[in-house]
DRENDRENMI-943073 format. One line per field, with one value per residue (C-alpha): residue number from 0; x, y, z. Coordinates in steps of 0.5 Angstrom, whole numbers. Example, Ala and Ser with C-alpha at 12.3 -4.5 7.8 and 13.67 -1.06 7.14 Angstrom:
// residues 2
k	0  1
xx	25  27
yy	-9  -2
zz	16  14
END
This chain:
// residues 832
k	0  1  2  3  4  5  6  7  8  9  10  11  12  13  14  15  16  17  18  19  20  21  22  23  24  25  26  27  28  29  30  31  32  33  34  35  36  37  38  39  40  41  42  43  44  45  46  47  48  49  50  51  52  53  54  55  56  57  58  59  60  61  62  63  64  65  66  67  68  69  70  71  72  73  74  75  76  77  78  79  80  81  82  83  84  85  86  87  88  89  90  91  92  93  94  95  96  97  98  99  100  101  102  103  104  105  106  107  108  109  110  111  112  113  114  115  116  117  118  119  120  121  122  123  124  125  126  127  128  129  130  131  132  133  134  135  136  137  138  139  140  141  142  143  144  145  146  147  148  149  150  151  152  153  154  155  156  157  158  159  160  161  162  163  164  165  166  167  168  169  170  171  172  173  174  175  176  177  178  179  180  181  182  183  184  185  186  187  188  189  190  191  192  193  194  195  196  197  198  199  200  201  202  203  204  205  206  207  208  209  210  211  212  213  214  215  216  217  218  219  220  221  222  223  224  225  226  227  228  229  230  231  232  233  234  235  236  237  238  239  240  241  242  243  244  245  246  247  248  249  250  251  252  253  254  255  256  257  258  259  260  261  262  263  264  265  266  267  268  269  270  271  272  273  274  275  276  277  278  279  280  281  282  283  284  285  286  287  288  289  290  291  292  293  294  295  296  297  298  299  300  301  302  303  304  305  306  307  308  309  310  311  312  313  314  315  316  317  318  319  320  321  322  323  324  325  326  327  328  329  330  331  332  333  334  335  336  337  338  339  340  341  342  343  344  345  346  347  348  349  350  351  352  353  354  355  356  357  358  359  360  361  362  363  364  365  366  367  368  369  370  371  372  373  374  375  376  377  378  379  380  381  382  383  384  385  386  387  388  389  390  391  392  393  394  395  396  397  398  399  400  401  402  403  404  405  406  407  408  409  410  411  412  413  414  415  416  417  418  419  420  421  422  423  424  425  426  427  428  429  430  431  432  433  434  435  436  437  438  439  440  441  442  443  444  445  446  447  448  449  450  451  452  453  454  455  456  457  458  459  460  461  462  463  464  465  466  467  468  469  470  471  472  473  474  475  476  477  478  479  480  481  482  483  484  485  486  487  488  489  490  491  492  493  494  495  496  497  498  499  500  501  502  503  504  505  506  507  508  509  510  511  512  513  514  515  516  517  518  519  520  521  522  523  524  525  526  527  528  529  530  531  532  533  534  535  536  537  538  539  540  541  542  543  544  545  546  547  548  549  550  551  552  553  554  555  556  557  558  559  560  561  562  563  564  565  566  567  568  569  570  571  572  573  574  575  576  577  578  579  580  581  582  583  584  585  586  587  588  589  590  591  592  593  594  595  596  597  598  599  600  601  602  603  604  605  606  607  608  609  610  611  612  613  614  615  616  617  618  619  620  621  622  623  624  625  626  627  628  629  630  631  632  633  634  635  636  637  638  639  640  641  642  643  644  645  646  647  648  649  650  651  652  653  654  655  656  657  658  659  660  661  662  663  664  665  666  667  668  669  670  671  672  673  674  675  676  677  678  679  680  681  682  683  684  685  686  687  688  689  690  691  692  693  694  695  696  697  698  699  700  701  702  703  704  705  706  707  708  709  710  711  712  713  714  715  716  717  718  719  720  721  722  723  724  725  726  727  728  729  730  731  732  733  734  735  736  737  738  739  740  741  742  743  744  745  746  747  748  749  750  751  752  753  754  755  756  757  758  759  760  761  762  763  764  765  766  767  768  769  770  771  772  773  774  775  776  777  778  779  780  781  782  783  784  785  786  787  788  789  790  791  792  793  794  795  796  797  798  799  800  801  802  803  804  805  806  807  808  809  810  811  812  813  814  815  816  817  818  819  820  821  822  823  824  825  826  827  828  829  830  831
xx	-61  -67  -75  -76  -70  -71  -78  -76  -71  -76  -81  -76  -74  -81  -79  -80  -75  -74  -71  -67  -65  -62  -58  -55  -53  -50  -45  -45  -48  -47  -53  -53  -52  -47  -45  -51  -52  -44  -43  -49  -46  -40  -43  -47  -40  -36  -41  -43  -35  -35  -42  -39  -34  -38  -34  -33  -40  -42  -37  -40  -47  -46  -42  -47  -54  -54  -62  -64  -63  -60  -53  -51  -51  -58  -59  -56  -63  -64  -58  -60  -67  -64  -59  -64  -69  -65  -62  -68  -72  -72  -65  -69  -73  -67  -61  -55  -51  -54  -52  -45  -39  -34  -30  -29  -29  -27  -31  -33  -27  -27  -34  -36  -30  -34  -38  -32  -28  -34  -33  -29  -30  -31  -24  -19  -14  -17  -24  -24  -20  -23  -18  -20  -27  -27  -22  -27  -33  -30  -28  -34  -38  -34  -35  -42  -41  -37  -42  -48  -44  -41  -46  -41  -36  -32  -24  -20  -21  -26  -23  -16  -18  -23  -17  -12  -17  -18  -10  -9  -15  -12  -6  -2  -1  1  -6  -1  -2  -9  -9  -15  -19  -20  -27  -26  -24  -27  -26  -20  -17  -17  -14  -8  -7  -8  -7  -1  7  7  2  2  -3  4  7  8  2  2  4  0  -5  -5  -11  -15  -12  -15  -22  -22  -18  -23  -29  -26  -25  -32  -27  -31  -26  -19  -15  -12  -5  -6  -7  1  7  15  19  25  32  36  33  38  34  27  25  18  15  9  5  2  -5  -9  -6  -13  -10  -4  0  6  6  3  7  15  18  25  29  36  41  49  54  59  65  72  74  68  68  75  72  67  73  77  72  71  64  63  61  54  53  51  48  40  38  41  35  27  23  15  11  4  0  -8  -9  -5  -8  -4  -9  -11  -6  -2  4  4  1  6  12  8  6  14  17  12  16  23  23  21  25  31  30  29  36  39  38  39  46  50  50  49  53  54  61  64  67  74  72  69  75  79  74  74  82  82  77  82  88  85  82  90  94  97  100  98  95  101  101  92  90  85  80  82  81  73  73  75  70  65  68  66  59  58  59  56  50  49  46  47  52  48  45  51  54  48  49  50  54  49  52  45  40  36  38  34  29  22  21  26  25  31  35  41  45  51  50  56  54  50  54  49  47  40  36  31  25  22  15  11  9  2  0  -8  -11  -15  -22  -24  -29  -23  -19  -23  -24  -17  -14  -21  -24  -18  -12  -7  -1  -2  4  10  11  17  20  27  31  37  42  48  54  57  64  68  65  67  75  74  69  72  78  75  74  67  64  57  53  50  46  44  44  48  54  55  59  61  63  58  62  67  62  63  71  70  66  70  77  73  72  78  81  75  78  86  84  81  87  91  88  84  77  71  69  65  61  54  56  60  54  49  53  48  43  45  46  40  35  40  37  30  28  25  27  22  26  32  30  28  34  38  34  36  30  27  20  18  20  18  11  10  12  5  2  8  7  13  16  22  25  25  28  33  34  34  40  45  45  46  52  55  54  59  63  65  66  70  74  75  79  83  86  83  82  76  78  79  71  67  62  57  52  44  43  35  29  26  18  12  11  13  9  2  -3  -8  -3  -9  -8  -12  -16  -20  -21  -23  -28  -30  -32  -37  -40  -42  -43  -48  -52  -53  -55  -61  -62  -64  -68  -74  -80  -81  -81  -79  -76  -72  -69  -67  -63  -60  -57  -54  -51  -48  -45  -42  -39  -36  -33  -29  -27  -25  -22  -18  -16  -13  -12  -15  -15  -22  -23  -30  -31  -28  -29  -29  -33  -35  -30  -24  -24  -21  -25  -20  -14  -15  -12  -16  -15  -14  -14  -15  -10  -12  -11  -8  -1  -1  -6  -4  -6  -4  -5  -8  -9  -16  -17  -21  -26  -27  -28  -34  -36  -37  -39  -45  -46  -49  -53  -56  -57  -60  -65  -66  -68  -73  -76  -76  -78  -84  -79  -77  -70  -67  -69  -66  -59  -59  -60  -54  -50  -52  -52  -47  -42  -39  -42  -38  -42  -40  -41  -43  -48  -52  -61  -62  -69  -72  -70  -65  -58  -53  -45  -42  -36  -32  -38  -44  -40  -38  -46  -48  -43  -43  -39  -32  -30  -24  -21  -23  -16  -14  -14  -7  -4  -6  -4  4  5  2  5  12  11  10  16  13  20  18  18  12  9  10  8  1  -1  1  7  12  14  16  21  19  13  13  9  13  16  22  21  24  17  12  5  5  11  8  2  5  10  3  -2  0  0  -6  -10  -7  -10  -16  -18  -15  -20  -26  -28  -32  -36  -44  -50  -54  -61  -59  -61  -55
yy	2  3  2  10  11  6  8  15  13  8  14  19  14  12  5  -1  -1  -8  -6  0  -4  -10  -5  -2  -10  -10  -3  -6  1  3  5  12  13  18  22  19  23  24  15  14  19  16  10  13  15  9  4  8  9  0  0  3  -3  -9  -15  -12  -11  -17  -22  -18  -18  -26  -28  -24  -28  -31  -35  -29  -23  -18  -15  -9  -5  -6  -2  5  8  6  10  16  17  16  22  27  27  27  32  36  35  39  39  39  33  29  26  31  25  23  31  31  32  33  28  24  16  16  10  6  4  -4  -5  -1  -1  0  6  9  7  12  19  22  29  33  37  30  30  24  26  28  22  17  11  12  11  5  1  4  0  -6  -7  -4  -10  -16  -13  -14  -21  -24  -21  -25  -30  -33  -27  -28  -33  -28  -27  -20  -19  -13  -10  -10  -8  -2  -1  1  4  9  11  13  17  20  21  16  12  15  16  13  6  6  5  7  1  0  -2  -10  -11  -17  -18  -23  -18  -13  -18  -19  -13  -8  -13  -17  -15  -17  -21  -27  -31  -33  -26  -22  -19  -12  -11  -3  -7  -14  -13  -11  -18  -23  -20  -21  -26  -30  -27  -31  -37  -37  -38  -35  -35  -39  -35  -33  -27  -20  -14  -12  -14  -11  -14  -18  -19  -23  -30  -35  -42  -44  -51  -53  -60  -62  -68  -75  -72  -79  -80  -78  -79  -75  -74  -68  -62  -62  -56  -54  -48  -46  -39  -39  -34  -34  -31  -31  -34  -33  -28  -23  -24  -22  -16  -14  -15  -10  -5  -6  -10  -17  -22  -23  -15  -15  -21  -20  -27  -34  -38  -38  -44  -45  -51  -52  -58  -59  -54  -49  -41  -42  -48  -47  -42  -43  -42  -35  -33  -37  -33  -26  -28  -30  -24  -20  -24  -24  -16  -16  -21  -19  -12  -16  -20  -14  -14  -22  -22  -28  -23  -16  -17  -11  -9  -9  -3  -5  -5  2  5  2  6  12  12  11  16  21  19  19  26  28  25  21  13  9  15  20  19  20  25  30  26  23  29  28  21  21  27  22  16  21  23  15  13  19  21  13  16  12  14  17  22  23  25  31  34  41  47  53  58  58  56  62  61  53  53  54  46  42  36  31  36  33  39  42  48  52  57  52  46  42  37  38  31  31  26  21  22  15  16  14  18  20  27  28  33  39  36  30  36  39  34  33  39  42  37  32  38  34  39  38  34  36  33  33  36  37  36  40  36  38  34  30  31  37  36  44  44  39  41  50  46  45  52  51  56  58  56  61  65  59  60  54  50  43  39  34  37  35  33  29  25  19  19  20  15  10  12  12  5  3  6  1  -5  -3  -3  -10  -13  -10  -12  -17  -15  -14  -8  -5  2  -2  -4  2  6  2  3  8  4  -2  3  7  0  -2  5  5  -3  0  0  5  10  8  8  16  19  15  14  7  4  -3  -6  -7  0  3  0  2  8  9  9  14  20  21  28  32  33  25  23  30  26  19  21  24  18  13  18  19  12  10  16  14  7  8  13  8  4  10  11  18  21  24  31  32  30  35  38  40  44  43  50  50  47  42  42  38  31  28  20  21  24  22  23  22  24  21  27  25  18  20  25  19  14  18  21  13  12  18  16  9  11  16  10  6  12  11  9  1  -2  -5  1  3  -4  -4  3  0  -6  -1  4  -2  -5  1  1  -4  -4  2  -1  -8  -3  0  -5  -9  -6  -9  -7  -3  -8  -11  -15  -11  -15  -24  -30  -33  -39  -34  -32  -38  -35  -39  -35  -30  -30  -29  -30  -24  -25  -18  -18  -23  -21  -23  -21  -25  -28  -26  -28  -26  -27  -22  -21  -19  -15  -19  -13  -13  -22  -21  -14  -20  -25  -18  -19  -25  -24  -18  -22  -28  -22  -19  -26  -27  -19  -19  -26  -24  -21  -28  -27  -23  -28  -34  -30  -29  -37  -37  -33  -35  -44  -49  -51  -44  -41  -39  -32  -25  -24  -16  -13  -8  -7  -2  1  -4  -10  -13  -15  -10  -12  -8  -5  1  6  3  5  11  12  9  15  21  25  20  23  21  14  8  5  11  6  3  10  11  5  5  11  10  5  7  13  7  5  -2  -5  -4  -11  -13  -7  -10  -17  -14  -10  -15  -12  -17  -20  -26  -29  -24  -27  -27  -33  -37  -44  -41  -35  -35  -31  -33  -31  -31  -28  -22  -20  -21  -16  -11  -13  -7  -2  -4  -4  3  5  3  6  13  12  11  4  1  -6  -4  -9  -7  -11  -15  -14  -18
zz	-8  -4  -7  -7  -11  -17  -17  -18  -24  -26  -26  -30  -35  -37  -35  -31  -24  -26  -32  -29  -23  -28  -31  -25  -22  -29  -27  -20  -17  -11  -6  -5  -14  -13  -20  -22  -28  -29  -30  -34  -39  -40  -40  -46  -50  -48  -50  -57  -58  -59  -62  -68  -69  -72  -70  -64  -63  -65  -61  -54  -56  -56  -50  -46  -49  -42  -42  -46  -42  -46  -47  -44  -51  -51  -45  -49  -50  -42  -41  -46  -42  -36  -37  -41  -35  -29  -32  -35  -27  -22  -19  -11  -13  -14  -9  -9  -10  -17  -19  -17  -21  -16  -19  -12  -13  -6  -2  -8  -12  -8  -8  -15  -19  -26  -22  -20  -26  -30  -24  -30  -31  -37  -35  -35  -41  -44  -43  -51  -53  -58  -56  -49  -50  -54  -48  -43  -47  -47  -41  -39  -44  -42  -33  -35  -38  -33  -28  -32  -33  -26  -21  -16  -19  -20  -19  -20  -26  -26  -22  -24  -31  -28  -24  -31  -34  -28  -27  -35  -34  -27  -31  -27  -34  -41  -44  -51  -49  -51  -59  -63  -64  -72  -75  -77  -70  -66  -59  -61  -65  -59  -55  -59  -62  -56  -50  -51  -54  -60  -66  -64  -58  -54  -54  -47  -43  -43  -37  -37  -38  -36  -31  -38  -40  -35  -36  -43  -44  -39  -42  -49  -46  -42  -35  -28  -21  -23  -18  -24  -23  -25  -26  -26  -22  -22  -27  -24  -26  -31  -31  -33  -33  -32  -32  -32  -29  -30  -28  -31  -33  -33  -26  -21  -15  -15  -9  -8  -12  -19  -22  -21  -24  -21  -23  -23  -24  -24  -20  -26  -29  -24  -28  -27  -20  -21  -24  -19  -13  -17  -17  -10  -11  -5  -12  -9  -8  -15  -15  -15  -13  -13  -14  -14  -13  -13  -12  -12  -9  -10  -4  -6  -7  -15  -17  -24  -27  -33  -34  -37  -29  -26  -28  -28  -20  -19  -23  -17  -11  -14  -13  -6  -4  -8  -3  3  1  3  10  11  15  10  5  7  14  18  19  24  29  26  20  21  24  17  13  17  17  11  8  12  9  2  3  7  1  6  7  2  -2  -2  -9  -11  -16  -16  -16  -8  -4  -6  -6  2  3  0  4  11  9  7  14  18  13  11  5  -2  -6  -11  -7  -3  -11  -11  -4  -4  1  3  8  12  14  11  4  3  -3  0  -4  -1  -4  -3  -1  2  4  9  13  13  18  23  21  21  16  11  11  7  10  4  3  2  -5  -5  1  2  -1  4  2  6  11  12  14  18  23  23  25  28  33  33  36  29  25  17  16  12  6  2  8  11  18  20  25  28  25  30  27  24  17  16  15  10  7  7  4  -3  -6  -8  -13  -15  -21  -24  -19  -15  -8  -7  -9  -11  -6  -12  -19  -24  -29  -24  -20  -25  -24  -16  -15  -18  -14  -8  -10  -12  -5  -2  -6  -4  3  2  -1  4  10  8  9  7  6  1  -1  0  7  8  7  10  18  20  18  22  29  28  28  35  38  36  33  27  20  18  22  19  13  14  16  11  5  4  2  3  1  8  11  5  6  14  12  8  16  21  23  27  30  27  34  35  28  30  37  35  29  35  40  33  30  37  39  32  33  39  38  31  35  41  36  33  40  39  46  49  50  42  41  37  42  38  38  35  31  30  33  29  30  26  24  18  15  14  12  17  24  29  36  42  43  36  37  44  41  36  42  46  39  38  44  44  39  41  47  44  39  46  48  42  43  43  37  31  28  34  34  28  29  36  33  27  32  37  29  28  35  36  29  29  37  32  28  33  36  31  25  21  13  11  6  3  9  15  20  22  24  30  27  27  34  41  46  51  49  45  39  32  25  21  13  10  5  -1  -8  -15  -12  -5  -1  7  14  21  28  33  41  43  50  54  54  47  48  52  48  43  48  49  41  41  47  43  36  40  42  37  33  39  37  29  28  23  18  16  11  17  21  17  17  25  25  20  24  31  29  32  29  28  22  15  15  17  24  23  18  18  17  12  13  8  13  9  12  8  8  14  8  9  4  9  15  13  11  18  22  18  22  21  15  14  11  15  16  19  25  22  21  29  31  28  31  38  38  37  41  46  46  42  39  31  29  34  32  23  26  28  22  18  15  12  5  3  8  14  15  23  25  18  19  21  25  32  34  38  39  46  47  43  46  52  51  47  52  58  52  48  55  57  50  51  58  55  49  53  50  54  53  51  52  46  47  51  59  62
END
């Protein structure tokens, strides 16, 4: 924070500003103390609620004696004083940041985890609970140890602990899995008692709490930066062997890897697969993963962990890979169009009771309707079994989640578009900006499109003599009671046509057929994946970033339902003339996806603000100060254009280094996702404009350089930054007004424009959608905002894709992009 600012607290408070400035690098404060008054008195009660804890006590009071400073315990007075006379001065005499009780922890949950982690209103459910108070306090005591301990040797693990105690106090975790801490408890006790499953050292990490695990544990065995794993993980399925090599520890010199571990897991016995094939299973269908192996070398980003962290990292990758299994063509093969036209067939006799099926009970005709809906809707069968009939459109409920229906009067099919579970809650002024100044529609959430059925669906389904349920509006398609029995004769029907005709048909392919069409048709699986509701990792995550029009995913599921109907009918010999001309009934409108659906028109409005306010920065008198303001405004600039032109992730350090960019092609290294999960790195093309606006830059810092050459620890950093060889130091910064250099992260962007009130990856959102509304195949446009997961790496040893190919295909539409936001190169300082 600023002198000002510590001078007024230290004022308050009746103490030294070192004093109160050593306690806020402890919590890690941000700059601008928001929710001060709110933070230091959760601090009070967390750390009181420990306090009474003797062993406990005592054990964080010893491991924080770092050369004689004191603990974080000690500072309660401090703490006390500071939130009595903040609290009793003149409200108009203190920041507006320091008094606020919004609740908002928007902006600093990165940089200042434990701050964010304290912005707890008096109205939350666990605000009253002693249990939470006491897990708090620890986490809270053993951040500051770590913090004086290791300073910025630190790994994840404040972080990760802040970031469970955070979400149990949002309501997004049970508040039951903090226990009340007893009196005779040390920091030993708590680790095991609280943190692992069971009594003893060896047991299970609480996965809830698993990144309140590694801090503590880190703490207990005086460890600072490990890139150790943490902070949770999906858990994987059956693991039938683990086998564990470790290397010769005397042997220096090593070569190869030092540590293997292998899961494995079996298909079964023959007569299990016998079972599977009966019920109309492929026996890999249900095979989650064949094998898993990991090995590390002294290089690798794992070195250093045990091997409790090993199989907690592993169980996260095996769920994802397992998901993207699906997709891969040797085990989930799509079916082809005489397969499909079996299928068909074979639905409409089951339905019929004809051919093989004259004999079928009550069960088939449902059973043969569920096949159709299957190949049409490609919906998973579990949501198939919950369809429902209304007669109109006008009887819909007005929530409509996951409402997967059929019109009667209109015909028309009621798809319920997914939702991206972690969507953004956007503030008032957010919205504003959106909607006002940017021409944006507030997306649907949880929302519906009604499509045209492009067969005659209707007769069968008048043919069941569906009844109401009570005063429900609706019918269900499938009887509750009888679902269970439907779906095992649809799978025995699968299974006898198997056998029959020797094929390969199984429900999971059947219902995936759409999937498949619809990605010929549009390149992106994330369309697929919201048309059909067949979710898989990497669609699910993309999805988090597309605003995509109801009219385009009406459009889009007529031309791939129609281009399979006529293919399956081809094979049918069923003629053209007999083809249901269907008619689509209603006019879809809005945009489903995100939140933060940015329209040209707002990122257009962006750009001149920043160059307005770089312009009248150049107009200030001569001088230091207007220098600084200049070099503020032109970091700012060129940051949302680097923001916008590449999609990086609004990170700590949002932008690169001179050593990450060739200048003779192009190309620029991005690593923005490196975390306890998975460590991540792309490559991205740079627009020849944005090349010589970086080129500008260092122009501008040379200058710069030239001017401030009295201020001497600035000077020193654009000597860093400027220095041959290519420097390891950030190549963006900010000047505060007390000339030191400030990290150029999402809070301090968002403080320098003031105006731009919505997230600062937004840029992502923005660039997934024009994108794909470009015409850009969804692969290409996955490969450039990093979006891929294990074994779809883009640029991987076995990827067929190849970099210049691809911005040789992004390049025009990046460009046009360009021109039509307005980003222009600028000279800041520099009079070239």
């Amino acid at each position: 924070m600023s002198d000002t600012g510590l001078e007024q607290l230290a004022k308050l408070s009746g103490t030294s500003a070192d004093r109160v400035e050593d306690l806020l690098s402890l919590l890690e404060a941000p700059a601008s103390l928001t929710h001060l008054v709110l933070v230091m008195s959760n601090l009070q009660r967390a750390l009181k609620a420990i306090q009474e804890i003797e062993g406990l006590r005592e054990n964080l009071e010893e491991g924080d004696e770092v050369e004689g400073q004191a603990s974080l315990l000690n500072y309660l007075p401090l703490i006390g004083q500071l939130v009595t006379s903040v609290e009793a001065s003149n409200p108009y005499s203190c920041p507006d940041e320091w008094l606020d009780r919004s609740g908002k922890q928007r902006g600093i949950i990165n940089d200042h985890p434990e701050w964010a982690m304290l912005i707890l209103t008096p109205g939350s459910e666990c605000y009253d609970h002693g249990g939470y108070w006491q897990h708090t306090g620890v986490v809270m005591a053993c951040s500051a140890i770590q913090r004086r301990r290791h300073q910025e040797r630190i790994g994840s693990e404040i972080t990760a602990a802040c970031r469970d105690i955070r979400t149990i106090g949002q309501g997004k975790k049970a508040l039951s899995l903090l226990e009340q801490v007893d009196t005779d408890t040390t920091l030993k006790g708590y680790y095991q008692k609280h943190l692992l499953e069971g009594v003893g050292e060896g047991d299970e990490v609480r996965e809830s709490l698993a990144g309140i695990e590694l801090l503590v544990r880190k703490v207990l065995s005086l460890k600072g930066k490990t890139r150790e794993g943490g902070g949770g993980g999906g858990r994987s399925g059956r693991l039938v062997e683990r086998q564990v090599v470790l290397p010769d520890g005397d042997d220096e010199d090593r070569e190869g890897p030092e540590v293997s571990v292998q899961f494995s897991e079996s298909i079964g016995d023959e007569q299990s697969q016998g079972r599977q094939r009966t019920a109309g299973l492929h026996p890999k269908e249900t095979q989650k993963l064949r094998a898993v192996s990991f090995t590390e070398s002294i290089a690798s980003p794992t070195l250093g962990f045990d091997l409790r962290d090993l199989i907690r990292r592993q169980k996260s990758r095996i769920k994802h890979i397992s998901q993207s299994n699906q997709r891969l063509f040797y085990r989930y093969a799509s079916l082809g169009r005489v397969e499909l036209a079996t299928a068909a067939e074979l639905a409409f006799q089951l339905f019929t009771g004809r051919g093989r099926f004259e004999q079928r009970d009550a069960e088939g005709v449902y059973a043969g309707l569920l096949l159709l809906l299957m190949i049409w809707l490609g919906r998973p069968v579990e949501q198939l079994l919950g369809m429902r009939v209304y007669n109109h459109q006008g009887e819909l409920p007005k929530h409509r989640k996951e409402v997967l229906a059929f019109l009667i009067d209109e015909h028309a099919f009621v798809l319920p578009i997914p939702t991206p579970e972690w969507r953004n809650s956007l503030q008032d002024d957010a919205k504003t900006l959106l909607y006002t100044a940017g021409a944006s529609t507030p997306a649907l959430v949880d929302d519906v499109v009604v499509v045209a059925s492009p067969v005659r669906i209707g007769k069968f389904i008048s043919n069941l003599g569906l009844a109401r349920k009570g005063r429900a509006k609706y019918r269900g398609l499938f009887p509750e009671h009888r679902r269970e029995a439907i779906e095992g004769a649809m799978r025995a029907a699968v299974s006898k046509a198997n056998r029959a005709h020797r094929m390969r048909l199984t429900p999971l392919r059947i219902s995936q057929a759409l999937f498949d069409e619809i990605v010929g048709h549009s390149s992106d699986w994330v369309d697929a994946y919201l048309l059909t509701g067949q979710r898989f990792t990497i669609a699910d995550v993309a999805a988090h970033y597309y605003s995509v029009p109801a009219g385009y995913l009406e459009a889009l599921y007529h031309e791939a339902a129609v281009s399979l109907r006529n293919s399956i009918y081809k094979y049918l010999s069923v003629e053209e003339k007999h083809y249901y001309a269907f008619q689509q009934p209603v006019s879809n409108s809005g945009d489903h996806g995100s939140k933060l659906n940015l329209k040209p028109m707002l990122l257009t409005r962006l750009v001149k603000h920043l160059k307005n306010d770089l312009r009248a920065a150049k107009r200030l008198a001569p001088g230091e100060e207007s220098w600084r303001q200049v070099h503020n405004h032109y970091v700012a600039y060129m940051a949302f254009w680097i923001l916008f032109a590449t999609g990086y992730r609004a990170v700590n350090d949002l932008v690169f280094r001179w050593r990450e960019i060739d200048f003779d092609t192009g190309f620029l290294v991005i690593s923005d996702k490196d975390d306890e999960a998975m460590s991540q790195a792309r490559v991205v093309w740079l627009l020849p404009e944005v090349l010589e606006q970086l080129r500008c830059y260092a122009y501008h810092l040379e200058v710069l350089q030239a001017r401030l050459y009295q201020r001497n620890s600035l000077y020193e950093h654009l000597d860093a930054v400027l220095s041959e060889p290519r420097p390891n130091v950030p190549l963006m910064f900010f000047i505060s007004d007390s000339w030191q250099v400030v990290q150029l992260s999402p809070e301090n962007l968002r403080q320098q424009v003031p105006i731009f009130t919505l997230p600062i990856n937004a840029s992502r959102h923005y660039l997934r959608s024009t994108l794909r509304a470009e015409g850009v195949r969804g692969e290409l446009v996955n490969a450039f905002l990093g979006h891929a997961q294990q074994g779809q790496e883009p640029f991987g040893g076995f990827s067929t894709l190849s970099p210049v190919e691809m911005f040789r295909e992004l390049a025009p539409v990046l460009s046009k992009m360009r021109r039509e936001a307005g980003w222009t190169v600028q000279q800041g300082l520099a009079d070239v």
